[in-house]
TIVO-2410 file (N, C-alpha, C; in nm, 3 decimals):
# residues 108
REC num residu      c1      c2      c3 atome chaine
REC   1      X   1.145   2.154  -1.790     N      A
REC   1      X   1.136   2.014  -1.752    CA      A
REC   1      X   1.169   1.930  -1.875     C      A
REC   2      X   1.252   1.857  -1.850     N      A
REC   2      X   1.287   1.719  -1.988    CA      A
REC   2      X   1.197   1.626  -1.949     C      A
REC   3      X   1.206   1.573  -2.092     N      A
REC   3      X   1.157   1.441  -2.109    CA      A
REC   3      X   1.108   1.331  -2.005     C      A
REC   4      X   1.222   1.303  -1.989     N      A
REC   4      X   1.274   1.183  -1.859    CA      A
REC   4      X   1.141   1.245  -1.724     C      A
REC   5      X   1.181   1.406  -1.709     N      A
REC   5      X   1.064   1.454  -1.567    CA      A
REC   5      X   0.936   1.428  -1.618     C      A
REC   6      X   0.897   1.470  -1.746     N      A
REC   6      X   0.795   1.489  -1.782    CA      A
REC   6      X   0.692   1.367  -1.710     C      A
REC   7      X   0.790   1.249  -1.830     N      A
REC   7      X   0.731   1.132  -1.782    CA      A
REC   7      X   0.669   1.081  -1.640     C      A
REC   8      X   0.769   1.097  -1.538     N      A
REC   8      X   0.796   1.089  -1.409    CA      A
REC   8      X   0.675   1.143  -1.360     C      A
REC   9      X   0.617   1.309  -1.378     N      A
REC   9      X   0.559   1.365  -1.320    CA      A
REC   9      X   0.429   1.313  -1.411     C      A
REC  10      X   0.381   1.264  -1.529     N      A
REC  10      X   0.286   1.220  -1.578    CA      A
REC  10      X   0.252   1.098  -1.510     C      A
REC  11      X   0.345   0.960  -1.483     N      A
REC  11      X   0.323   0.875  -1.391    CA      A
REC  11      X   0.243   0.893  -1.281     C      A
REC  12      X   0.303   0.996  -1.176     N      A
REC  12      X   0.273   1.052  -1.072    CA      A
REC  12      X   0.075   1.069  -1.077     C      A
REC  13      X   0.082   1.119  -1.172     N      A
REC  13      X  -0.049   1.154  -1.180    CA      A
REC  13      X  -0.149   1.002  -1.243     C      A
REC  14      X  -0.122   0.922  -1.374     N      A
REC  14      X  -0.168   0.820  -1.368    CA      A
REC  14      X  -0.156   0.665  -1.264     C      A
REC  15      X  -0.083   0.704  -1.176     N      A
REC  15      X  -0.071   0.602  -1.056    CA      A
REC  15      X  -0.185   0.601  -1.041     C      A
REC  16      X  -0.292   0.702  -1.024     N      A
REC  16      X  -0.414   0.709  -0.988    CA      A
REC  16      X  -0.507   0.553  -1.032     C      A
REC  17      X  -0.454   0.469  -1.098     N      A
REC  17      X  -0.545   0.369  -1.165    CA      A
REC  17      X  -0.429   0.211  -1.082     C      A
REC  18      X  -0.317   0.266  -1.050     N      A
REC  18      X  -0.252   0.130  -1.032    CA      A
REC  18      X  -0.179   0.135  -0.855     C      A
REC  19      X  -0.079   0.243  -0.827     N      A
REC  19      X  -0.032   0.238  -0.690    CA      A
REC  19      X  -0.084   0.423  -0.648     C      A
REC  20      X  -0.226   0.429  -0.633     N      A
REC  20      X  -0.208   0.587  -0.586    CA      A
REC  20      X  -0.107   0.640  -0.501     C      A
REC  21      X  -0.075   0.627  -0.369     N      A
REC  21      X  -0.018   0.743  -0.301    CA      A
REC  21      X   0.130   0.685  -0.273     C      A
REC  22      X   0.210   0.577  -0.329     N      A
REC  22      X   0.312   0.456  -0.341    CA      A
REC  22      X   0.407   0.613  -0.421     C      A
REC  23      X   0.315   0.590  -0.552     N      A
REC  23      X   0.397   0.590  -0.700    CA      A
REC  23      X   0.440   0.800  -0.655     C      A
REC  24      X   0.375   0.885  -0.643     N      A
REC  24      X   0.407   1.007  -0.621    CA      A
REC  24      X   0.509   1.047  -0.474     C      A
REC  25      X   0.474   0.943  -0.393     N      A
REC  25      X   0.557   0.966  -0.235    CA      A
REC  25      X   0.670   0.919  -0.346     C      A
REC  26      X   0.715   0.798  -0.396     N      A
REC  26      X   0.860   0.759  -0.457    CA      A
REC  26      X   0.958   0.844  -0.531     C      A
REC  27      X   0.813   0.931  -0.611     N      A
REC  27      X   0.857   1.050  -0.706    CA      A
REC  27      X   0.951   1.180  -0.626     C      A
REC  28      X   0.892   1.219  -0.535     N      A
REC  28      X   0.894   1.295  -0.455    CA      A
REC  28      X   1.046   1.293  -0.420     C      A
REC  29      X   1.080   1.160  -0.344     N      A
REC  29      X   1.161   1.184  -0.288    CA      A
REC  29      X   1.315   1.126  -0.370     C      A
REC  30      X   1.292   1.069  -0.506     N      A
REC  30      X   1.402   1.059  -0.586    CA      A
REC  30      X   1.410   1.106  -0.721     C      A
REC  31      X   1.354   1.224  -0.719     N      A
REC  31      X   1.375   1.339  -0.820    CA      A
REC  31      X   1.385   1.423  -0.759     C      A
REC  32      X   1.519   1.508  -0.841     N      A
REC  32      X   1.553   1.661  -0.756    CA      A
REC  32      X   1.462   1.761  -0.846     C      A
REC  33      X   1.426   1.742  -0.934     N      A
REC  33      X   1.365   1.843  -1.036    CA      A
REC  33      X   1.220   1.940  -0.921     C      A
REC  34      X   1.242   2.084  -0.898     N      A
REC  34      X   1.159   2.151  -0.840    CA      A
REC  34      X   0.980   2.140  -0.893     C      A
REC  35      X   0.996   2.124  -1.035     N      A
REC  35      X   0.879   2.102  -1.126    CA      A
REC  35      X   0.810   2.005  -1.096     C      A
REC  36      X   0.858   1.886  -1.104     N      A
REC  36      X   0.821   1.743  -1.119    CA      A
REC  36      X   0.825   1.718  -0.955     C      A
REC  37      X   0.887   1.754  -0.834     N      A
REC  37      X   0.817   1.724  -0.741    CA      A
REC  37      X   0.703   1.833  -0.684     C      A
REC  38      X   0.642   1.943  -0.784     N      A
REC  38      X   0.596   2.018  -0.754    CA      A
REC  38      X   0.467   1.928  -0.810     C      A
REC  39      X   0.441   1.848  -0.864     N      A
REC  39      X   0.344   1.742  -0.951    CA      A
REC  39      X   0.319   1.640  -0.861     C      A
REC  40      X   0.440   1.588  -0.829     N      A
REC  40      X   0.449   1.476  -0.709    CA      A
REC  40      X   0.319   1.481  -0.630     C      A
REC  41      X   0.370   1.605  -0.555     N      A
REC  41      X   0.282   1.668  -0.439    CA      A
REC  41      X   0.131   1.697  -0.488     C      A
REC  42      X   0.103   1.754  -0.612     N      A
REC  42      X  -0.051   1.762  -0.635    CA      A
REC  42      X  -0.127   1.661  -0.667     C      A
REC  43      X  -0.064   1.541  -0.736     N      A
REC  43      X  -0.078   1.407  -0.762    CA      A
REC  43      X  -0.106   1.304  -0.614     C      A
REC  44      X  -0.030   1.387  -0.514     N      A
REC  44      X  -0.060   1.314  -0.417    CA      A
REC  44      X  -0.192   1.339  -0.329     C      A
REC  45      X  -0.182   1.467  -0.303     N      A
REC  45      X  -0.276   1.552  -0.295    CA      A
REC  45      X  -0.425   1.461  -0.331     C      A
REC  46      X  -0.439   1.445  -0.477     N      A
REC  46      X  -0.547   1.445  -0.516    CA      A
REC  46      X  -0.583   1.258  -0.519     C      A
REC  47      X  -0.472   1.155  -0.465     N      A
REC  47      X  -0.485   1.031  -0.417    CA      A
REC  47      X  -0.533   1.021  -0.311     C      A
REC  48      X  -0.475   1.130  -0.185     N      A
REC  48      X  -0.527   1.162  -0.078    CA      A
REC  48      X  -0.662   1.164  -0.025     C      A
REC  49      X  -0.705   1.268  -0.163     N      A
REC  49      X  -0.856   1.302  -0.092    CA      A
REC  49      X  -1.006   1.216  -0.085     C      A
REC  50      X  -0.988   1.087  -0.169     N      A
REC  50      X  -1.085   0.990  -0.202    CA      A
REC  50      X  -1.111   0.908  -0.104     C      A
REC  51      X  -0.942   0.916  -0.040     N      A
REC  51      X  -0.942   0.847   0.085    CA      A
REC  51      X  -1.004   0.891   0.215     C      A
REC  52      X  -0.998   1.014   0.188     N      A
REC  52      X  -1.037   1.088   0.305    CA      A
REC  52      X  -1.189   1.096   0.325     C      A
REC  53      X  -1.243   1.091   0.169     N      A
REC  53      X  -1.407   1.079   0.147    CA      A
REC  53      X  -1.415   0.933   0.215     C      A
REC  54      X  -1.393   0.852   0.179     N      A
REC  54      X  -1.400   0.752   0.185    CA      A
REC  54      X  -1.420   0.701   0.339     C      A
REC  55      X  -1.338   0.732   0.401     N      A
REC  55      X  -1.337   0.744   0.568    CA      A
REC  55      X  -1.488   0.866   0.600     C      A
REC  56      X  -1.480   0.958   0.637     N      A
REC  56      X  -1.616   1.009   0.589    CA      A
REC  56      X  -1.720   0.886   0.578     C      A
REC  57      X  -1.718   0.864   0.477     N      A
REC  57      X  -1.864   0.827   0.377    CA      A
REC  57      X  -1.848   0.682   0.509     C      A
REC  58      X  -1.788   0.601   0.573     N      A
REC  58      X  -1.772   0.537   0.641    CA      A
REC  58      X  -1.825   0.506   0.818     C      A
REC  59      X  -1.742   0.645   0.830     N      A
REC  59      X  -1.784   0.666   0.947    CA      A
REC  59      X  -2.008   0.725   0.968     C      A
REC  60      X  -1.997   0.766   0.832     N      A
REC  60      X  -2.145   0.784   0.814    CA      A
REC  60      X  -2.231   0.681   0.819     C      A
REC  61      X  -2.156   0.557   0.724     N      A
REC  61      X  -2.234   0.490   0.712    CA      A
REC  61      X  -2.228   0.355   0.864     C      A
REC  62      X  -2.146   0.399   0.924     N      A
REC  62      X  -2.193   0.304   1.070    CA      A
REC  62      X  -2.271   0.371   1.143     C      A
REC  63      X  -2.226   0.550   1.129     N      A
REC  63      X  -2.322   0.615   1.279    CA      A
REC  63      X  -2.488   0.611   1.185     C      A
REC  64      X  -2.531   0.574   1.037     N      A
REC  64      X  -2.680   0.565   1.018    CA      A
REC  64      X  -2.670   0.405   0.991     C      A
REC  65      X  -2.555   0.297   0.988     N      A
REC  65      X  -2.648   0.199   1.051    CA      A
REC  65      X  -2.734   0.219   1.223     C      A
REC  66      X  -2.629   0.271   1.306     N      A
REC  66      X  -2.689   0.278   1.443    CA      A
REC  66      X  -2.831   0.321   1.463     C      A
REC  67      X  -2.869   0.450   1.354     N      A
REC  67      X  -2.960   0.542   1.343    CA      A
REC  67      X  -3.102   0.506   1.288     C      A
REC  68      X  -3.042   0.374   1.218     N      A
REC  68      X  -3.207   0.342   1.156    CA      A
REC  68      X  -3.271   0.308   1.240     C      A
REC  69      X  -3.442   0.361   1.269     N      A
REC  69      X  -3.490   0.254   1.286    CA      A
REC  69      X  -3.637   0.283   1.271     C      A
REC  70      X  -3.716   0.170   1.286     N      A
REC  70      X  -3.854   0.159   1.183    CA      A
REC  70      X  -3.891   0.252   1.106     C      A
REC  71      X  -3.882   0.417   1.175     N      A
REC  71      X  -4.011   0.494   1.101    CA      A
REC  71      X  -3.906   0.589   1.023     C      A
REC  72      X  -3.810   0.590   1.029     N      A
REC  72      X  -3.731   0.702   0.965    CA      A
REC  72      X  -3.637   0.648   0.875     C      A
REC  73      X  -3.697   0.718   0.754     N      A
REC  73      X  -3.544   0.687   0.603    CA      A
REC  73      X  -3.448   0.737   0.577     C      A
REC  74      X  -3.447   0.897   0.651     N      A
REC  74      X  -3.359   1.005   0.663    CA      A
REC  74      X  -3.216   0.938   0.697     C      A
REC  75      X  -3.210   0.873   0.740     N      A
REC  75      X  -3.020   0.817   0.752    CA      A
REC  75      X  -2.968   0.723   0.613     C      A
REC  76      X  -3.101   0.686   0.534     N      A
REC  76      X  -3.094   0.564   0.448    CA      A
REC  76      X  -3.086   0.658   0.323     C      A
REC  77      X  -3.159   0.807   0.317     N      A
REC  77      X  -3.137   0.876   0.226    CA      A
REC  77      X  -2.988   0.922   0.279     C      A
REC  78      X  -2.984   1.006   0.338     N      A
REC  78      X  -2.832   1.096   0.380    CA      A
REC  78      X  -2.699   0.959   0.332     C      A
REC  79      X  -2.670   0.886   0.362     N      A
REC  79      X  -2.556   0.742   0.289    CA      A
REC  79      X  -2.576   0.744   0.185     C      A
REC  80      X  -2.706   0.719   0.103     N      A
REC  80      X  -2.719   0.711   0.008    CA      A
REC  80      X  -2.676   0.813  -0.099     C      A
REC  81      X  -2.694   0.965  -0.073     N      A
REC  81      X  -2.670   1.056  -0.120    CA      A
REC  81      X  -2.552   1.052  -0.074     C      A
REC  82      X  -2.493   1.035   0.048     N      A
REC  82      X  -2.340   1.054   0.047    CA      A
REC  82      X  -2.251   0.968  -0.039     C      A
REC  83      X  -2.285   0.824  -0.065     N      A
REC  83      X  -2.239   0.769  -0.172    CA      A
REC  83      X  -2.258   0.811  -0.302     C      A
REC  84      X  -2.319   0.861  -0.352     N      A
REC  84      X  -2.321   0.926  -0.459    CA      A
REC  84      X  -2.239   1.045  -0.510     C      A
REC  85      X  -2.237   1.100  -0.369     N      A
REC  85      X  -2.179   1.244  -0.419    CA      A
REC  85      X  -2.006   1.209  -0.406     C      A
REC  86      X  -1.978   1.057  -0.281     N      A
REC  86      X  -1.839   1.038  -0.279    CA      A
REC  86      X  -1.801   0.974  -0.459     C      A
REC  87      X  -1.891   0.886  -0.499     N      A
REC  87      X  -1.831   0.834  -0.612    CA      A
REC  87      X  -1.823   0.976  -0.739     C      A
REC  88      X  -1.872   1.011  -0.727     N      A
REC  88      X  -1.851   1.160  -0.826    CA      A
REC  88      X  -1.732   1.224  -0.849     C      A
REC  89      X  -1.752   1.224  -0.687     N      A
REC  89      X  -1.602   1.307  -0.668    CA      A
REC  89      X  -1.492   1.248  -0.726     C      A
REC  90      X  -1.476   1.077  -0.685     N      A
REC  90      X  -1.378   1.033  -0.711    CA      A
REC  90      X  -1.346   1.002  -0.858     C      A
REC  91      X  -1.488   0.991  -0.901     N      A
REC  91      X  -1.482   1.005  -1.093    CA      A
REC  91      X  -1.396   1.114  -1.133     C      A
REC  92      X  -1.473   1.252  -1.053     N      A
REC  92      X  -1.366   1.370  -1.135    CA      A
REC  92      X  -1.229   1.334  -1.061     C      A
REC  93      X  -1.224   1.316  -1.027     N      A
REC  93      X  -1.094   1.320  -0.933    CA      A
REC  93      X  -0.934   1.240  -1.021     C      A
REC  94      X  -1.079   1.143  -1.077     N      A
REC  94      X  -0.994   1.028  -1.180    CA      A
REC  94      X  -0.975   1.085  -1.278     C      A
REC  95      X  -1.065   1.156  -1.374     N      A
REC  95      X  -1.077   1.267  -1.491    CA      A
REC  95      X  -0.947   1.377  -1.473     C      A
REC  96      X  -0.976   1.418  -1.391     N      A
REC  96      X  -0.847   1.536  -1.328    CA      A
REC  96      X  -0.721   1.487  -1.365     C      A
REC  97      X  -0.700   1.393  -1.293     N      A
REC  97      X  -0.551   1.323  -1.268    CA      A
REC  97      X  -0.522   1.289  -1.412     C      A
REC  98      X  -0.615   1.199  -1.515     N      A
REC  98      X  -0.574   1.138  -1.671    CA      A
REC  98      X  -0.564   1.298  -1.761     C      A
REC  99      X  -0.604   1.411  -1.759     N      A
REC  99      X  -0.628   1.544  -1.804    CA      A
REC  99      X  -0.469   1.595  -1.756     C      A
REC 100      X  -0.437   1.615  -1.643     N      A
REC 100      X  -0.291   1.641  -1.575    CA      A
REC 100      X  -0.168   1.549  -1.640     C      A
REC 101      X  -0.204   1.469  -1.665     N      A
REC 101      X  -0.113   1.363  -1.693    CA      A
REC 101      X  -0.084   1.392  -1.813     C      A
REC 102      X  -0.198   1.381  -1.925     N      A
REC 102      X  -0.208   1.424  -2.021    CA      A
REC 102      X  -0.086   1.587  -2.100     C      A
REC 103      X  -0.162   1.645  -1.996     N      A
REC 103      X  -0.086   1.799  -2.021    CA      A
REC 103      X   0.011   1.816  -1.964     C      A
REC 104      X   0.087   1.707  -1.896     N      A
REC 104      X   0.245   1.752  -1.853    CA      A
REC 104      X   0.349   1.711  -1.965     C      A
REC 105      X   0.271   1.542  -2.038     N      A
REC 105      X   0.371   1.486  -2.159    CA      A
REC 105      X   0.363   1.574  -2.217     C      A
REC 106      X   0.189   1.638  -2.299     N      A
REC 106      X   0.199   1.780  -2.382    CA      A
REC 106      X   0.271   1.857  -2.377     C      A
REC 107      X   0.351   1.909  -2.283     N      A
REC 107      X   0.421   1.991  -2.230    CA      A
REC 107      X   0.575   1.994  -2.233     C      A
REC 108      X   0.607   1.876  -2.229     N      A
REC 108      X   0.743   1.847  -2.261    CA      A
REC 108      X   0.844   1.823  -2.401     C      A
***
């Protein structure tokens, strides 16, 4: 991989802070390099999945608004813990992607 991919496929992965799933779909499809859209795709991958928590952690948190009521906290804990464990994820998730990014310029 040159330079020029390196970059490309390091982008791919720090989009994560500015256009997540924009900046790697663009990559993808106007670089021929097998490498660098092989990055594309894990970069996207991993924009993907926060979203997907995110929907999740969503749909949770309407079916335990429905769920509360007077005597039970159990839906107020379960959101609560699900928010927690979604923002985690998406921390490493962020960690991952600046670490990847990192080691593809290394790399070139």
């Amino acid at each position: 991989m040159n330079r020029n991919q390196a970059i490309i496929a390091s982008l791919c992965y720090f989009s994560v802070f500015i256009a997540p799933i924009i900046v790697p779909i663009v990559a993808y499809f106007v670089v021929n390099e097998k490498e660098t859209k092989r990055h594309a795709i894990r970069s996207l991958i991993s924009h993907i999945v926060p979203f997907v928590g995110w929907l999740f952690l969503f749909i949770a948190l309407l079916g335990g608004a429905v769920a509360i009521d007077g005597d039970s906290l159990l839906p107020v804990f379960v959101i609560i813990g699900g928010a927690v464990i979604y923002f985690l994820v998406v921390i490493g998730i962020i960690i991952w992607n600046v670490i990847q990014g990192i080691k593809v310029l290394r790399e070139a």
